[in-house]
N, C-alpha and C positions, 0 to 999 in steps of 0.2 A: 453255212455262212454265205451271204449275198456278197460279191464280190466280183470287180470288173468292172467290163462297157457296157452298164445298161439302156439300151434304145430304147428312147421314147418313140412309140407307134406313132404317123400322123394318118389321120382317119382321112384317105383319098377320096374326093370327090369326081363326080362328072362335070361338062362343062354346064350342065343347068342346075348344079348345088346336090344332086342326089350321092347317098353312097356309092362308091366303087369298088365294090366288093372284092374284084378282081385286081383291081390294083393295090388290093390292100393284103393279100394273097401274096402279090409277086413281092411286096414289101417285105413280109414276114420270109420268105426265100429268101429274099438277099439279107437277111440278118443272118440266117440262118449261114448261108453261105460266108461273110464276111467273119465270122467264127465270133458272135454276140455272145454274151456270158449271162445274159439274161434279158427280157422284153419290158416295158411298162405302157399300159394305157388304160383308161385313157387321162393325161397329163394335159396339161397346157400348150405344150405343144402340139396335144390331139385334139386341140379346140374345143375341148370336152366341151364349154360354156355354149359354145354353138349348138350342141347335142341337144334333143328330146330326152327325157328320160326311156323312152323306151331303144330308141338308140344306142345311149348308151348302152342299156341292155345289150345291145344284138351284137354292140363292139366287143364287149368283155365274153360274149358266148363264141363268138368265131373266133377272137383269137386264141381262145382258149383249147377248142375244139382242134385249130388249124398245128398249136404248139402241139397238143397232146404228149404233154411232160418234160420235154425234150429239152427245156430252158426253164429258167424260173421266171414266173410270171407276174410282176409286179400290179396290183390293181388300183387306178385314182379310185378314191370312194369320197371326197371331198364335196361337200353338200353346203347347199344355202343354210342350212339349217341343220342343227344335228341331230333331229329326228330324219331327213333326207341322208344325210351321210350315213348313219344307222339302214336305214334301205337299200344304198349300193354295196354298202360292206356286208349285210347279207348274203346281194345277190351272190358278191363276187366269192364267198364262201361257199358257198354253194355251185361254181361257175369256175373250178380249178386256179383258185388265186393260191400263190407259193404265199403270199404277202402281200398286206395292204398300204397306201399308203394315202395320208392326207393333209391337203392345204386346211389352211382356218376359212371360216366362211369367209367368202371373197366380199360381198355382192356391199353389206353393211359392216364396215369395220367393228370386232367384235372384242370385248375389254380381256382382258390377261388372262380374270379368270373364270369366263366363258370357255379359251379355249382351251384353258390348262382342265375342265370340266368335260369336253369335248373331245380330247381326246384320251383320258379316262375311259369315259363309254365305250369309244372303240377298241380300246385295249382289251373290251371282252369280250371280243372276238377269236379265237383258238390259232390266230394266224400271226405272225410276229407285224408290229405295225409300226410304221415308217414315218415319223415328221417331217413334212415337209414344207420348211423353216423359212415360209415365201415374205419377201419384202413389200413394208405397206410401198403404196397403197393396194395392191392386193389383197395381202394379208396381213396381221399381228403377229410381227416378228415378236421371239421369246429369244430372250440373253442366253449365252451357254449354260449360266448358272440357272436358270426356269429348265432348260431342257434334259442337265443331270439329272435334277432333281425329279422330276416325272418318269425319267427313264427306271431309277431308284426305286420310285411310287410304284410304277407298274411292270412288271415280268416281261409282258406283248410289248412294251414302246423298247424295241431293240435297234433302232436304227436313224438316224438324223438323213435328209436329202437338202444340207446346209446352200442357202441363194442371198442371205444378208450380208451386204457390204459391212466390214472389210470379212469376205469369206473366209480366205485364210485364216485371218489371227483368231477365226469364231471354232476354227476347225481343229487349232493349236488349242485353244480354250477349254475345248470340249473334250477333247482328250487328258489334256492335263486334270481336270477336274472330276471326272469320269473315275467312278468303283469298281467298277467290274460290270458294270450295265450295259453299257452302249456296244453292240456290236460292231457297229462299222458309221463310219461319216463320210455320204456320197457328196460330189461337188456336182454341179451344174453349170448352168454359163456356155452352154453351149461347148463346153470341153475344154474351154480358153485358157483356164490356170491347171489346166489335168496334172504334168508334171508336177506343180508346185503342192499339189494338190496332194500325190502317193509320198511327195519328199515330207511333207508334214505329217503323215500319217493317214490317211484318205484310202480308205478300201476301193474307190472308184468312182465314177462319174456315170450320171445320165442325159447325156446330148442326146438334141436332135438331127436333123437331118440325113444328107445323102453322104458324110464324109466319115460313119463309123467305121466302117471297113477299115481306113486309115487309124483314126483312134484307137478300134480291136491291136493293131500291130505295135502303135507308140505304147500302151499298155503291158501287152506282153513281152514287148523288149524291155520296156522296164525292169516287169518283176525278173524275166529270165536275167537279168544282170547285166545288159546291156544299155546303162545307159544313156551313153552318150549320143547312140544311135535313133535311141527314143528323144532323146532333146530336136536332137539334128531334125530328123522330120516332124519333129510338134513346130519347130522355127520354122518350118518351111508351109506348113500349114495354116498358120497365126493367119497372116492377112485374110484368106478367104474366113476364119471367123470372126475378123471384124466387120470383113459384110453380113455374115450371120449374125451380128448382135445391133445390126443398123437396121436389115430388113424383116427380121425373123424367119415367121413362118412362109414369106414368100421366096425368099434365101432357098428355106430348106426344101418347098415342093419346088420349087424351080429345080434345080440340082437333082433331084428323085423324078424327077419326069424327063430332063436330058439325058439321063442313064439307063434310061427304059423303064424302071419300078414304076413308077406312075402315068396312067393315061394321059392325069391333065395337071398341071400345077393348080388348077381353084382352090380358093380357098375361101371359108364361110367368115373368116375373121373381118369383122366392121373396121380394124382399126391396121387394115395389111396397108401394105406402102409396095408399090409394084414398082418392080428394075423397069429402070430405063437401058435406052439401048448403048450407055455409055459404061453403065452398071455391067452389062452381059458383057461387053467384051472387057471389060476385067475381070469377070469371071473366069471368063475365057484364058483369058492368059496366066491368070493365079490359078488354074486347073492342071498346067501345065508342069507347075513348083512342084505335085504332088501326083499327079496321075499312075507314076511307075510304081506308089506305093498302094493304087485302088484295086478292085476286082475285075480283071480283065474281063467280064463272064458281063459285067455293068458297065462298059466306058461311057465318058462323058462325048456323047455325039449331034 
């Protein structure tokens, strides 16, 4: 069973847009270190939309290569088109994926049952497959009630990575309605409602950025039964993700590149919004809420 803090990979770049192979290396280490329960890329947060196809490629073969078992390997396969998503969930079967996972096509909003067709197809893949339940206008959100029912339909659709507003009561929803299908319903959000998230039933979350290490610990004080401990530092944490849900992805390479994981903060996204310098030293001092619970091994410098 998929369960935990799953890291979304972000795909490091140099300062002239190339891959950084190397810093995407040092990434997978501090996951690794930070005690991750499992990896996933490439997601939204790995810019995947920025990728080449052959890129992509080469993301899903290194990280694969670089885990070599050691975690469970989550793979976007999410395609403009579901003959294209058919071609990454190939690859990524062939390329050590634990499990796939997929948005609806992003690019043209696509009708119900396009994607309730859509992801059918990829159910017949031999690797348990992941909905990933993105809110328009990205994607065609499905009610909890479409998302039973397909889970029902097909044996592989064992897992929701639930992102539609109101998350929660979709999550409540989803369970309550739920046969024996669904194995688990991840939450997102950058980690924001993670507590609310395991209190309703939620096998785990997949954030991004440089603050899992932290999340790893609010989680397993959780489940270990501790958790008031876990409350106490998700409250302390909260502000720096509300900078992560204002800035995103620049949020989160910034933070990954002050802690040594990453070379450079760049980032390929057309639509990044870059801190200012009033931004960083709030960072800076919402760093401080939380640092005695990061990886000494990563300080924020």
């Amino acid at each position: 069973m998929l369960a935990g803090i799953f890291q979304i990979l972000h795909t490091p770049f140099s300062d002239d847009g190339a891959i950084d192979w190397g810093s995407f290396q040092r990434q997978i280490d501090y996951c690794m270190a930070a005690g991750a329960h499992g990896l996933v890329v490439p997601a939204l947060a790995s810019e995947f939309f920025t990728l080449s196809d052959a890129e992509r490629f080469r993301v899903v073969e290194f990280a694969a290569k670089s885990i070599d078992g050691r975690l469970p390997l989550v793979v976007g396969v999410q395609g403009l088109t579901l003959s294209a998503a058919l071609e990454f969930a190939g690859h990524a079967c062939k390329n050590g994926a634990t499990a796939l996972m997929a948005m609806p096509p992003y690019l043209r909003k696509a009708s119900k049952s396009y994607v309730k067709d859509y992801y059918r197809a990829l159910a017949q893949f031999d690797r348990p497959l992941m909905i990933q339940n993105a809110p328009a206008p990205i994607g065609t959100p499905l009610s909890p009630g479409e998302l039973v029912e397909l889970m029902a339909s097909e044996p592989n659709i064992a897992y929701i990575k639930e992102e539609t507003i109101p998350i929660l009561q979709h999550i409540n929803q989803i369970l309550a309605l739920d046969t024996g299908h669904c194995a688990g319903v991840f939450g997102g959000a950058n980690g924001t409602y993670l507590i609310d998230e395991l209190t309703r039933g939620a096998c785990g979350n997949m954030p991004a950025g440089g603050v899992m290490d932290v999340q790893v610990k609010i989680y397993d004080l959780y489940q270990a039964g501790e958790q008031a401990e876990a409350e106490q530092i998700h409250f302390q944490l909260l502000p720096l993700l509300n900078y992560a849900a204002v800035y995103g992805i620049s949020f989160h390479k910034y933070v990954l590149w002050r802690r040594g994981v990453l070379r450079s903060p760049y980032s390929r996204d057309p639509q990044k919004i870059s801190l200012n310098a009033d931004d960083i030293r709030a960072v800076e001092s919402l760093w401080d809420r939380i640092a005695e619970f990061a990886l000494s091994d990563f300080p924020f410098v």
